[in-house]
N, C-alpha and C positions, 0 to 999 in steps of 0.2 A: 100823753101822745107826743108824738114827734114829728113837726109842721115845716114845709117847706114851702115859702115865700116865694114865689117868682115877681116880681113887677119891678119896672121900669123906674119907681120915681124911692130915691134909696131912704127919705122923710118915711113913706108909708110903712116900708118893708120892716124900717127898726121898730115904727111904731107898734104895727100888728105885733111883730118879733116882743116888744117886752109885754102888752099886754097878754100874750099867748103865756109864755114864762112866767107872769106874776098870777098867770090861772094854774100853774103848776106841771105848763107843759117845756117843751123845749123847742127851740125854731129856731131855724138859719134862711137865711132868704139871696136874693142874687135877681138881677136882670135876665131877659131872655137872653138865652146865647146860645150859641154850638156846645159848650159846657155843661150843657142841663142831663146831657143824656150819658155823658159820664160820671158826673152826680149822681142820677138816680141808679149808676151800677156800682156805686161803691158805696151807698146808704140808703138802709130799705130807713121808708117813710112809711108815718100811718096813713099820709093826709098834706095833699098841696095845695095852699092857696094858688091862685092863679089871675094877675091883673088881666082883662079884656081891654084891648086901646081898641074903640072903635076909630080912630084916627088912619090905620094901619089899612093897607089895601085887602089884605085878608087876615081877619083881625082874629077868625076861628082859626086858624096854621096852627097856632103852636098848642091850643085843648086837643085837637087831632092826632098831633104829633104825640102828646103825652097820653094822648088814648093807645096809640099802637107801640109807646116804650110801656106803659105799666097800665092796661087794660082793666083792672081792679082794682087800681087806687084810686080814694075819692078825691076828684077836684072840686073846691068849693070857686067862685069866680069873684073877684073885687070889681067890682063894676061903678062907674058914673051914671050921674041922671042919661047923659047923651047916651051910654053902652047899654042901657038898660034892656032896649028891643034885642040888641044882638043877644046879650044874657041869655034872654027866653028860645033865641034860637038856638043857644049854644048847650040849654038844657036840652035836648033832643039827643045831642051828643055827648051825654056823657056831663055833663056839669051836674052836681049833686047838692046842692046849694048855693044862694046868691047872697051874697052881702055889699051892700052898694055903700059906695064912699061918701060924706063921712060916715062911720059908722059906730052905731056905739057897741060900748065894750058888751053891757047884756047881750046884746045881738049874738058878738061873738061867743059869748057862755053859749046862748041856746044853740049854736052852729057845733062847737066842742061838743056837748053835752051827745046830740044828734048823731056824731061822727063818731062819739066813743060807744054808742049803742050800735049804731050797723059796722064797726068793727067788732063786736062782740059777738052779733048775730051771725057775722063771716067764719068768726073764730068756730063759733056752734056747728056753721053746717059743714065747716071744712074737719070737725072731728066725726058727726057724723059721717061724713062719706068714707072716713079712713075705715072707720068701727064696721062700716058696711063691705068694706075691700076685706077685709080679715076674715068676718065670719063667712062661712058658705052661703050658697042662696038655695035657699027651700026648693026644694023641686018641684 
């Protein structure tokens, strides 16, 4: 799969970044910026991690933001003990997994493992529906 990193602190981002690559994926990461949204148009992703600063005045902006540039892709959220409530809010929007910092690397297996199944299951129904545009519909 292929992971894209958003957070603030550029320690974490390499981190997550090699253990995702030595699970045999590939990851590039980057701070939040006005740049993320030409990012995601010039490289489709399976899958973005996402730092939550609850520090930040509004610290869901940018899960929102990347809800309305790529609506169907999974954000999983890197969260602290402190983010953790917002976490739970931010599930409601669109966050598809929580991995709170530190984290261990299993963690992230079973986040991967999770991510490459409901891409599979996407991959299934978006053949179905093709399969279904083709054939006629019974009368």
């Amino acid at each position: 799969m292929d992971f894209f990193i958003i957070d603030n602190d550029p320690t974490c981002r390499e981190a997550v970044g090699f253990l995702l690559e030595d699970e045999g994926h590939t990851a590039e990461g980057m701070p939040w910026s006005k740049d993320i949204e030409l990012r995601l148009q010039l490289k489709k992703y399976d899958a973005i991690l996402l730092e939550l600063d609850s520090t930040l005045p509004n610290a869901l902006a940018p899960l929102l933001e990347l809800r309305t540039l790529r609506p169907y892709l999974p954000v999983v959220l890197l969260v602290t003990d402190d983010s953790l409530k917002l976490a739970t809010e931010a599930m409601r929007y669109g966050g598809v997994e929580i991995l709170e910092k530190p984290f261990r690397r299993e963690h992230l297996v079973v986040v991967t493992e999770r991510l490459q199944r409901f891409r599979q299951l996407n991959s299934h129904i978006e053949r179905l529906k093709e399969r279904q545009n083709i054939q006629p519909q019974a009368p």
